[in-house]
N, C-alpha and C positions, 0 to 999 in steps of 0.2 A: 375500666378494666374489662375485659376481654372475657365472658365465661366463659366457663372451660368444655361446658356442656355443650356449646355451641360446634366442636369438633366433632360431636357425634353424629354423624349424619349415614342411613342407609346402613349397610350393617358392619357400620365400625365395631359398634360396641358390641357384637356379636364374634368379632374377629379378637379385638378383645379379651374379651372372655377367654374364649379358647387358646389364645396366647398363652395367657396368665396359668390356667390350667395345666397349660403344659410343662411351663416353668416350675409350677409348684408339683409336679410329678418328678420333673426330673432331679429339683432339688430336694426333696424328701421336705418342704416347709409349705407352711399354710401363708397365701397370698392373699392380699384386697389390694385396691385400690380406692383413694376417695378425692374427695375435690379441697381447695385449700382450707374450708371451714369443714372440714373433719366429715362431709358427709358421702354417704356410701356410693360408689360408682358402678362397681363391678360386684358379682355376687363371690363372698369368703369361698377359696379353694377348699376348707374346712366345712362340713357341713352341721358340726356344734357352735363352729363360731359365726358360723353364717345366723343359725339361729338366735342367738346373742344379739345379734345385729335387727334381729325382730322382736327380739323381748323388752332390750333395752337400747331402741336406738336414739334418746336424747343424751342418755349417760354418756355413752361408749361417743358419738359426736365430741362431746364435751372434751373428754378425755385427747381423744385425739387433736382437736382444735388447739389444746393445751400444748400438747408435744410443736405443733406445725410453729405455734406461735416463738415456741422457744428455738425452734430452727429453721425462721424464717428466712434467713440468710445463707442456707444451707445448697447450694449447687451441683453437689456432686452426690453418691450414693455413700452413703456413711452406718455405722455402727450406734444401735441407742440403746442404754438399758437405767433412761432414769424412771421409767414405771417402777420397775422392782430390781432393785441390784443385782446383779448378777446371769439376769434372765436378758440375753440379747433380742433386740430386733436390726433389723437391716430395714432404713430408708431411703429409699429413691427420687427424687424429684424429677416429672418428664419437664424439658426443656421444649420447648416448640419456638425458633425464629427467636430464641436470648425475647420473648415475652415475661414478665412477668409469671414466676412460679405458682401456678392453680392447681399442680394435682400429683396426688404422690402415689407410691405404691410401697406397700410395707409387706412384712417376711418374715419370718419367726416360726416356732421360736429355736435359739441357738443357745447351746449350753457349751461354751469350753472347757477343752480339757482338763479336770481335776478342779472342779469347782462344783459340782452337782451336792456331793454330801455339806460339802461348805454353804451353799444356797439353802439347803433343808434345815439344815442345824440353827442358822443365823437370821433366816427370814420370817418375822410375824407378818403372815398373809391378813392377820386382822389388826394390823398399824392403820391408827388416823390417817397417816399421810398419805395413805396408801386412796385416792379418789377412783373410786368405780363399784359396779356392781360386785358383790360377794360373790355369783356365779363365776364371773370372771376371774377371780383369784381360785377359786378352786377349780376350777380348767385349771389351769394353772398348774397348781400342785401335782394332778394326775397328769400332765403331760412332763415334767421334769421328771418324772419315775421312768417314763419310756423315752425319754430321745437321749437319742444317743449322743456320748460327747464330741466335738469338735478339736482338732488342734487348728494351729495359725493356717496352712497350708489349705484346710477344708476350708474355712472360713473363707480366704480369699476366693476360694472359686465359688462361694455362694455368693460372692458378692458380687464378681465381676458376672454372672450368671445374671443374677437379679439388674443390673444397671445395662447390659444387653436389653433386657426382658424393658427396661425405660427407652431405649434408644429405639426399639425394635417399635413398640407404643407410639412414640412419637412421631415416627416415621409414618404410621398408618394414620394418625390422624391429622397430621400437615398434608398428607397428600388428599384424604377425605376432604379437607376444610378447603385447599386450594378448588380443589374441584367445584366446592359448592358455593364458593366465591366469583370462582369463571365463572359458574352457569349465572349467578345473581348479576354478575358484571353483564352479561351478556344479555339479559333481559331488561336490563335498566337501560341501555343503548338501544334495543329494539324499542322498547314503549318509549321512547324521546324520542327517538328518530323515525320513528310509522305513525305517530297517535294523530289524531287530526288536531290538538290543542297545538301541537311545534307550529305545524305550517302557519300559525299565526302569529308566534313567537319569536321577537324578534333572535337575530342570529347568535348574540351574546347570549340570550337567555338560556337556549338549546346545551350552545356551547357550555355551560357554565354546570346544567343539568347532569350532561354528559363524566363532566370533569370530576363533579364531587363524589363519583363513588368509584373513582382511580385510589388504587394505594402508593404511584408511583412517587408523591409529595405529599408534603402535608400543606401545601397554598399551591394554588394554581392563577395564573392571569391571563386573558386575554387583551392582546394589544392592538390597535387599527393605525393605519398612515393614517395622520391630518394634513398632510404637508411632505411636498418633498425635502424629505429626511429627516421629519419629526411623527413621532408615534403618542398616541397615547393610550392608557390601561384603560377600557371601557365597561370590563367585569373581572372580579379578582371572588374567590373565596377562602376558606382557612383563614389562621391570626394576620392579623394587620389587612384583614379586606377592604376595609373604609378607609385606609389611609391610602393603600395602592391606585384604589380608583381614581380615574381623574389624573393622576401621576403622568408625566411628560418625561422621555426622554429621546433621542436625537441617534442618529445612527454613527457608530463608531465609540458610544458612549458606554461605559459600564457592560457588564454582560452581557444585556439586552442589544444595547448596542451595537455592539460587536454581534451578536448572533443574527439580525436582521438582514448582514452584510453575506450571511453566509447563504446557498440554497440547501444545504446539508442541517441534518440534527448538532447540534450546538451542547458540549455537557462539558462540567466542571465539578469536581472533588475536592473538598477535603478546601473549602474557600475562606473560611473560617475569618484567615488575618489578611487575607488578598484587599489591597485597598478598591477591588470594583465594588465590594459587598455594602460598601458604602450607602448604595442608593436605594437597599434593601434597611440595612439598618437603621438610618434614618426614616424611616415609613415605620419604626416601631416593632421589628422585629428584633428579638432579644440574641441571637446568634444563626446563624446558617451555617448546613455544611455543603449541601451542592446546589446547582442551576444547571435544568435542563430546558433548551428551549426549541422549539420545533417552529418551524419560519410557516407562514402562512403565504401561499403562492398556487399561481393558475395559470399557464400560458406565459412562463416564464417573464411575468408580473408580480412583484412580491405587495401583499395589503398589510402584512401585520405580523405576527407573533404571539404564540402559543409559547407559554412558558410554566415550571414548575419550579419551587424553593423545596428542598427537604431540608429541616431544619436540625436532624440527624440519621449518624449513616444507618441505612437498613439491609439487613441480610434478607434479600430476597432471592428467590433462582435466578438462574439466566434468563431461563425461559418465558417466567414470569415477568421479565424486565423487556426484554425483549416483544411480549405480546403489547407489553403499555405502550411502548415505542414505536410499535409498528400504528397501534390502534389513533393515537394521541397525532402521530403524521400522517392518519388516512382523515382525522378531523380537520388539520390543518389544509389539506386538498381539500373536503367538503367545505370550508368556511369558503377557500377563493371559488371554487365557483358556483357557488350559491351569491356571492358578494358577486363576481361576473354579470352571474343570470341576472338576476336584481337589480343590476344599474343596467343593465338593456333593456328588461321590461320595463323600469324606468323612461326610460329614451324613446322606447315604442310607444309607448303610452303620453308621453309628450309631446311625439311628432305626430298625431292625429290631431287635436284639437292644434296645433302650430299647421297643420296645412287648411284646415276648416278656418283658422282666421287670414289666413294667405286668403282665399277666395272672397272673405270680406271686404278686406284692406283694399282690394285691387281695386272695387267697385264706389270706394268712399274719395270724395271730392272736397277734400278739405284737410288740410297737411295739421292743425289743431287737432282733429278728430284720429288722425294717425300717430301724434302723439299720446293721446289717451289711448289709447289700442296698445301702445306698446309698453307704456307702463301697466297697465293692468296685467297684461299678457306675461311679462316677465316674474311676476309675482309669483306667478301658475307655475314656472318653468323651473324654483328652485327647493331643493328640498325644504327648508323653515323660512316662508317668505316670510321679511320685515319690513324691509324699504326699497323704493325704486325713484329712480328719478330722470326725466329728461330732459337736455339743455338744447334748445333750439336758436339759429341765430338766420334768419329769413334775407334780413336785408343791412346795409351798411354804418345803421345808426349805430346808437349805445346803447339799444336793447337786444333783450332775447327773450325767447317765451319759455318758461317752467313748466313743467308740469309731476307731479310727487306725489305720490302715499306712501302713509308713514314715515316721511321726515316733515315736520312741523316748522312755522317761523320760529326764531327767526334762522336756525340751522340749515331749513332748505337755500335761503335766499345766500346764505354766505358759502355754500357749497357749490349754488350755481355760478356764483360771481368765480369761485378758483376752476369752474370748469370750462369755464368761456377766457379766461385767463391763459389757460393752457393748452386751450383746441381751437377755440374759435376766434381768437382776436386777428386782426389786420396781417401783423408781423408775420403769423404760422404761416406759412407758403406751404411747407409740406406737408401735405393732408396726413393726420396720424391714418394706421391699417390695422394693428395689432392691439388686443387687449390688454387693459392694464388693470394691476392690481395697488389698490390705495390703500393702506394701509394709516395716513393721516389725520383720518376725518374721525372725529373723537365719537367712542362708542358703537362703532362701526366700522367692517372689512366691506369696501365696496370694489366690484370689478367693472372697470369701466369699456364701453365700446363704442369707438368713434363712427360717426356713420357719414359717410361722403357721396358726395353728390356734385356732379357739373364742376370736379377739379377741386372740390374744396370738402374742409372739416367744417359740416355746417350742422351738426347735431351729435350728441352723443348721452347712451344708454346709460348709465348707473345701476346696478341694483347689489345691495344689501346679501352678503352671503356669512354662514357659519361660522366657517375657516378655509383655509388652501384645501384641503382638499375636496370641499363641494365646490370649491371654486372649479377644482381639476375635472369632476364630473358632470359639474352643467355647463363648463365653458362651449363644447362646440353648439348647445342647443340652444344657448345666449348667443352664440355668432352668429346663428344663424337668423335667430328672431333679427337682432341687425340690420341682420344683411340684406334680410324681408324687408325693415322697414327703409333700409337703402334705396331699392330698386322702387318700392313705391312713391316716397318724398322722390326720385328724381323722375319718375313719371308725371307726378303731380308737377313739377317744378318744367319741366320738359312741354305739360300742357300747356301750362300759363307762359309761358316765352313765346309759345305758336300761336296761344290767340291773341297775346300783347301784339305781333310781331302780322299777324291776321288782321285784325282789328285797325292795327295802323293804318296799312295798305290799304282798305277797305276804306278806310274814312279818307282816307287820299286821293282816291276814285271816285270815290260820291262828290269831294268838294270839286275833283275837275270839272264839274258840268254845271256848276253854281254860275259863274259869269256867263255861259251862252244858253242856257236852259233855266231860269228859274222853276218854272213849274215842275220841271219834272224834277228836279231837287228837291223843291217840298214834297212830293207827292212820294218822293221814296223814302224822305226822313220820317212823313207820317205812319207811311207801309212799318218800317223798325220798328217804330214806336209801339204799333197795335201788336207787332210780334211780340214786345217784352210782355206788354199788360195781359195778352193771352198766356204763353208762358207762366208769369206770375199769377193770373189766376188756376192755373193746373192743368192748361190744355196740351202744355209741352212739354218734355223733359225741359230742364236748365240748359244741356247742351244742344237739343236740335234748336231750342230756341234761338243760342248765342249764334246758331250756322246760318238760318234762319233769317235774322234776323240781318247779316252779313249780305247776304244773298240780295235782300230787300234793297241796301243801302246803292248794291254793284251791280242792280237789275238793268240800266241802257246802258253796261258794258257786255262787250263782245266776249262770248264762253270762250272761246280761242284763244285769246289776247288771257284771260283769267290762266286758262291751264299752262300756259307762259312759267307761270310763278310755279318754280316748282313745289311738292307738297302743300302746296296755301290755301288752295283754294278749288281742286277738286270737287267736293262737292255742293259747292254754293255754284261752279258752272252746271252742274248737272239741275239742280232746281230752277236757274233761269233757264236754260233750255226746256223742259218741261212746263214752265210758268208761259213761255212764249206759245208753245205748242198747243196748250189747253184753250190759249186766248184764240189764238187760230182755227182752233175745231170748234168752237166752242157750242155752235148747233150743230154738230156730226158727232156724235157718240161714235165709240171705239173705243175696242177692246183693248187695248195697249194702257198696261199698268204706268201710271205716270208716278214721279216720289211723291214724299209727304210733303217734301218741304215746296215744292211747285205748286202743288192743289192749294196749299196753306196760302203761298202769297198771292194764286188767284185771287184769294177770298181778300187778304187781308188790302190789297191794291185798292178790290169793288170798295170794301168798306171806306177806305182813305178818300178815293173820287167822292165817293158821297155825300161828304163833310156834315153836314146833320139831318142828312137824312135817312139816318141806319135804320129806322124803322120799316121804310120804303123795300130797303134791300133785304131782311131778314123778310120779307113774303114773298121777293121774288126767286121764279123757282128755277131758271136759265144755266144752271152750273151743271151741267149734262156731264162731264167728265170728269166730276171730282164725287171722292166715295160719301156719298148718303150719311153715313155718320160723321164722319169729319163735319160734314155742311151740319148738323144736328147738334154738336157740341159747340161749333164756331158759331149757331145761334144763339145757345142757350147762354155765351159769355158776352153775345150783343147785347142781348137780354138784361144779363148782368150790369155791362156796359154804360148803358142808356140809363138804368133807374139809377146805377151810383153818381152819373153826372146833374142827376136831379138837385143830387144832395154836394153842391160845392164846397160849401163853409165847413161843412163834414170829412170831405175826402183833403181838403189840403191841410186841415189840423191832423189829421190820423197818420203817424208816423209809416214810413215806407216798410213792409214785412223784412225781419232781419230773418237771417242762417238761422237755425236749433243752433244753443250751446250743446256743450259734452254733456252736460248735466241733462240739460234736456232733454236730449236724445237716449241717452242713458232712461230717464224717466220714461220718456213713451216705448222705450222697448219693457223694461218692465211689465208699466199698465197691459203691453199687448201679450205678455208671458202669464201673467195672473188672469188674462181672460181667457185665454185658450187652452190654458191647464187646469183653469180653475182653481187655483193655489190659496188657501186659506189667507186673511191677514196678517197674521206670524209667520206663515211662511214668506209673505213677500217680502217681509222685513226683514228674514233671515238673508234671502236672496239681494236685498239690494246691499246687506251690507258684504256678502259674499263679492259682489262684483266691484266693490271698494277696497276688493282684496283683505276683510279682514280676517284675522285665525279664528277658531272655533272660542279661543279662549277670550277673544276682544268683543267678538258676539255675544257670549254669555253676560259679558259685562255693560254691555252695552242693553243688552234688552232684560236684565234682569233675572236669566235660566241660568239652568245648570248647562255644562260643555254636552252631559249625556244628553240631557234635550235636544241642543243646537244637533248633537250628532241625528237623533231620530227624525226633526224637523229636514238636515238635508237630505236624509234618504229618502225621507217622502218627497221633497221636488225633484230627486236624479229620479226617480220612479216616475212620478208625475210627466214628466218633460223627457222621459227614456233616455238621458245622456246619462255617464258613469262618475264623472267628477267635476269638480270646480272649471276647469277648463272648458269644457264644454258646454258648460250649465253660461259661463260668460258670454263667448262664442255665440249662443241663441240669443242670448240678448241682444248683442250688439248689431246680428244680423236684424233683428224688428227693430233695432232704434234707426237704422239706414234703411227699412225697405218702405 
């Protein structure tokens, strides 16, 4: 209940006062007012009874309490004389908003006409019954001697005087109390919506803060799209909070429903027996009488719904109703585009570390190694990562290559079997383009993106989302990751056709010269040969090597006849030309920059003629036109060279060096992050499970902390390593596992 003391604010009771005052002037009667347990509000117009009121204010309470109680029920201004027969009062009760009765105003005293000697003659002022101070009954007595009597007609106009004199009360302090209700309202909106605690808070919270010191309901809900045309309640307060939350319902459904469809404020009265209330009353609300709900929209986007149940009707102003409704649909505007801004910074903040592994991706030479890129990378890109998965099909057999976290055997293996079933098998001619949403796969909403390449569906992305509508806001930043790893696999796929298709032709031209040339056959199968083992010892990139070594195989063919072929073989004519020109000058130094790959099979030819006697030629010093280091590194691997042929029986057991796995590579970027940032052992262990994509809550579990730790642990590596989240923090890695 509501004190009533609470109305007084600034100088009601002041106005008050002087009200009453004036009333009891003009009626010729002494006025108080008290609150519903009898005690004193206003000071007695009377200045003997005022005193009373300080001699004996437990008594005279009492007394009063007694009367309130017996006219608890009492609504209107009425007539009372069970103190003392005959001796009237006038009772008032102020009404404020049909609240609950807290405060009266009393009148006296009234003696009617031809009843005064009847009163004197018949009334013992020292009767038992009679509860109160003796001062008080003698007042009493001396004031029935001077007032004067009443008939019916006086009477009513004190009365209807005195119940003014209520109405007039009431007035002043409904408008008092509104006031100081606005200003409360109005400050409780400011400290939510400026404090620096909101801006961390998520948008329901706010919302919810906002809402519960509205008097336009007594429950408020807020609702979000999951799905095209399904909503759910994501904060509710007032009765039945815990039941609403979580609650689903569908556009065109029940009020809510139906109010979604609207861009206008939505309200209904008086719903009571209406069969929508249904979806209310079951959620445990005991009866409702209205539903208002206010649509949540930005740019002519709707997100959600803003709604209120009053569970009965309230007389409140227009005014006052009208500022809830204006206020409650300026929330509904802040929730979309706060929810707007949010999913952009969202997408800004994604497409930074999505273009930092774009610059990776392009430089990695291994379509394996781009499948882990792009499962990791997708994990990054949705709001609650859980799983991802890739289905790769390379070549014609009846495999395909996986690759997943967070879906486990044997779940991955039967999910990749239905995804190669439905994208990659023989039968599909028509490369799937568009994103799919699976709904099948048990325990799991997976959105699938088929990735094509050279005419065909020959991979396709998986990952693990929420519900529809995370799906609806990371799909284009998942098409796009895609679409990256599209254009990369058909680059890769695109190089390996040109050297397959390189390579042929090259060995096709080396063997033309086997039946009239032996020698010079061997002499350039040896030249290849020393190119690979240089190469594989680290003198070469892998691909100048493969060019290289090309070059070596097609060296007594004519550059003319090469540049014939179109694209094939560009620049393996330009190194045999330079390789021919250096042999030519070879005591004429000259300034003219020759390539690498020319100077290289200079060397690697000398070394081939020589057949064992590489020692001989690393002292001799006759390479006038090839750069000084080059000739320094191409010694240091003769060097190499010569002492490993020492050791035979050693070098043909010792398997050929393979590729890094992911795993591998994965690990040496690490080691090369913990050296260079220096990163404690827990942190590194935070970080490699970070880039296994796990959540903060899988990490804690996994190494034994708490989540708050795992969270302080990764702000020391984004701090450490100056990146700002997971995405990035992966990104570095994967750049030191390739560089």
């Amino acid at each position: 209940m509501l004190m009533i003391e609470s109305y007084f604010i600034n100088d009601n009771l002041d106005s008050c006062q002087e009200l009453q005052n004036v009333y009891a002037e003009l009626t010729g009667l002494f006025i108080f007012i008290t609150n519903h347990e009898g005690h004193l509000l206003s000071t007695p117009s009377d200045a003997e009874i005022a005193n009373l009121f300080i001699t004996y204010p437990k008594e005279l309470e009492s007394m009063l309490k007694a009367e309130i109680d017996k006219l608890k029920r009492l609504r209107v201004t009425a007539l009372s004389d069970q103190w003392i027969p005959g001796i009237k009062w006038i009772i008032s009760p102020v009404s404020i908003d049909q609240q609950p009765i807290e405060m009266y105003i009393w009148a006296g005293i009234i003696i009617q006409e031809n009843t005064r000697q009847n009163i004197i003659d018949h009334v013992n002022y020292n009767s038992p019954d009679l509860k109160g101070p003796a001062e008080l009954f003698r007042l009493m007595r001396e004031r029935i001697q001077r007032t004067p009597e009443d008939d019916v007609t006086q009477i009513e106009y004190k009365k209807d005087k005195i119940n003014k004199l209520s109405k007039a009360i009431a007035l002043i302090l409904k408008s008092g109390y509104k006031e100081k209700k606005f200003a409360e309202r109005l400050t409780t909106l400011n400290e939510t919506l400026r404090s620096d605690s909101s801006r961390n808070m998520p948008i329901e919270e706010v919302t919810r803060a906002v809402l519960a010191s509205s008097d336009l309901a007594d429950v408020f809900g807020f609702a979000l799209k999951t799905s095209s045309g399904t909503y759910r309640i994501v904060s509710s307060t007032g009765p039945a909070a815990a039941e609403l939350k979580g609650a689903i319902f569908h556009e065109g459904e029940g009020f809510l429903g139906q109010a979604v469809l609207s861009e206008q404020l939505s309200h209904w009265k008086d719903v009571g027996r209406d069969p929508r209330s249904h979806f209310f009353l079951q959620k445990g609300l005991a009866s409702i009488y209205e539903v208002q709900c206010f649509p949540i929209r930005y740019d002519d986007e709707n997100y959600g719904l803003l709604f209120g149940i009053g569970l009965e009707e309230k007389l409140s102003t227009n005014t006052n109703i009208r500022f809830e409704e204006t206020l409650i649909s300026l929330i509904g505007w802040y929730i979309g585009n706060h929810i707007t801004h949010g999913r952009m910074e969202k997408q800004i903040q994604r497409f930074k570390p999505l273009m930092e592994l774009a610059s990776v991706m392009v430089s990695v030479q291994d379509i394996q190694r781009v499948l882990f890129m792009l499962v990791d990378m997708s994990l990054n890109l949705v709001w609650s990562p859980s799983a991802s998965i890739v289905v790769h099909r390379a070549s014609e057999d009846e495999k395909v290559q996986m690759v997943a976290r967070g879906m486990e055997s044997p779940r991955g293996e039967t999910y990749a079997r239905d995804i190669a079933r439905r994208y990659l098998e023989n039968g599909n001619n028509q490369p799937a383009t568009n994103s799919y949403l699976n709904r099948s796969v048990p325990s799991s909403l997976m959105i699938e993106y088929p990735i094509v390449y050279a005419d065909k569906t020959r991979a396709v992305l998986a990952v693990a989302i929420g519900d529809e509508q995370e799906g609806e806001e990371c799909r284009e930043i998942l098409s796009a990751l895609a679409t990256m790893g599209s254009v990369i696999m058909k680059l890769l796929y695109d190089r390996q056709q040109f050297l397959s298709n390189s390579n042929r032709f090259a060995h096709i031209l080396h063997e033309s010269i086997r039946e009239w040339n032996v020698a010079q056959y061997q002499l350039a199968t040896d030249a290849q040969k020393i190119v690979m083992e240089f190469a594989l010892w680290g003198g070469l990139r892998k691909d100048e090597g493969e060019t290289i070594a090309r070059a070596c195989l097609m060296s007594f063919s004519d550059p003319a006849t090469l540049r014939s072929f179109p694209h094939l073989f560009e620049q393996e004519a330009e190194m045999i030309e330079d390789f021919r020109k250096i042999q030519q000058n070879q005591n004429s130094p000259t300034s003219h920059p020759y390539s690498k790959g020319g100077q290289t099979m200079v060397l690697v030819f000398a070394l081939a003629a020589s057949g064992d006697n590489d020692i001989q030629l690393m002292n001799d010093s006759q390479f006038t036109n090839i750069d000084p280091a080059l000739i320094s590194q191409f010694r240091l691997f003769m060097l190499s060279r010569h002492t490993l042929q020492t050791e035979i029986s050693l070098m043909e057991e010792k398997p050929v060096p393979r590729a890094l796995t992911a795993e591998v590579a994965e690990g040496r970027g690490l080691e090369a992050i913990v050296k260079e940032f220096g990163l404690s052992p827990r942190e590194k262990e935070v970080l490699e499970l970070v880039v296994k994509a796990s959540s903060n809550k899988e990490i804690a579990a996994a190494l034994f902390i708490s989540e708050h730790t795992v969270k302080n642990h990764l702000t020391n590596i984004f701090n450490k390593m100056s990146v700002t989240d997971r995405a990035q923090a992966i990104a570095a890695v994967f750049n030191k596992s390739i560089g």
